[in-house]
C-alpha positions, 0 to 999 in steps of 0.5 A: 854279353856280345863280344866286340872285335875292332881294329884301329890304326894308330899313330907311332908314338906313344900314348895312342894306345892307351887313347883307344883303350880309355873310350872302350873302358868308359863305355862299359867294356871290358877288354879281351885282347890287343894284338898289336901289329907293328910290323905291318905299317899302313902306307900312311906309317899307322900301326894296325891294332886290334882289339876285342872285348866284351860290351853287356849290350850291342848298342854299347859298342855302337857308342864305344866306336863314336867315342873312338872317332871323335877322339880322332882315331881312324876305327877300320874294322868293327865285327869284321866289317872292314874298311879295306881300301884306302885312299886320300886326295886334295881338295883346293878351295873355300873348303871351310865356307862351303861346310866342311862337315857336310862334305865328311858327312856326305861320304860318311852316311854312305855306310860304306865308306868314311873320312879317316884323315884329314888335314887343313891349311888356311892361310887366310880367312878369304883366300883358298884353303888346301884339305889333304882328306883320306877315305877308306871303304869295304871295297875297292868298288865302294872307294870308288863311289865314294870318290865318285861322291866326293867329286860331285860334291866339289863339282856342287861347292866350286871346290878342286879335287886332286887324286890320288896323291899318295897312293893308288887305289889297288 
């Protein structure tokens, strides 16, 4: 049975952990340990958890991780894979009518890099909308080209980007 080590970054309050811990058990896995990593705050005040387990298959953890994703949780390490560096920008535009989700999976197929964070304002359905979106990737390099993607992309919808607005990239 492979063992399985991911780190998530939660949010500081409570339940979060157990919202992480309900996909691994679904998906079959049986967990070995957490260490919870409150006195390292991310700069985007998350707490860093990890967490490793045992899945009878390989391709189990692929879907523990999904599952993880699609209930929002930011999954920033799988087997050591990390996603080291981080940033987040703004995108001001039509964002939802040019296909909103094209624009994550563009950045998400890249293998190197996701959108871990995000957060939409719509004042009305024909005015322009504001995304504060962030990416994380393996690598300071990757972010870039990440980034480098994602400004291609609004240069391709019409769509504003701004950054960074929180941090630098390091």
């Amino acid at each position: 049975m492979p063992v399985i080590s991911i780190v998530v970054e939660l949010q500081d309050k409570p339940g979060q952990l157990l919202k992480a811990l309900e996909p691994i058990s679904k998906g079959g896995g049986n967990i070995l340990s957490i260490i919870h990593k409150r006195d390292k705050m991310t700069p985007l005040k998350r707490v860093p958890v990890e967490i490793s387990f045992y899945v009878k298959k390989q391709e189990s953890a692929l879907g523990i991780i999904e599952s993880l994703k699609r209930e929002g949780l930011s999954v920033k390490s799988f087997n050591e894979i990390r996603l080291l560096a981080t940033t987040t920008v703004m995108i001001i535009g039509h964002i939802v009518k040019t296909d909103l989700s094209d624009t994550i999976n563009r950045i998400d197929s890249t293998g190197f890099a996701e959108v871990v964070d995000m957060e939409i304002t719509m004042p009305e359905v024909n005015k322009p909308s504001t995304a504060i979106i962030t990416i994380s990737a393996t690598g300071n390099k990757k972010l870039e080209e990440a980034l480098g993607l994602l400004k291609d992309v609004c240069r391709d919808k019409n769509l504003l980007m701004i950054e960074p607005v929180n941090e630098e990239i390091s």
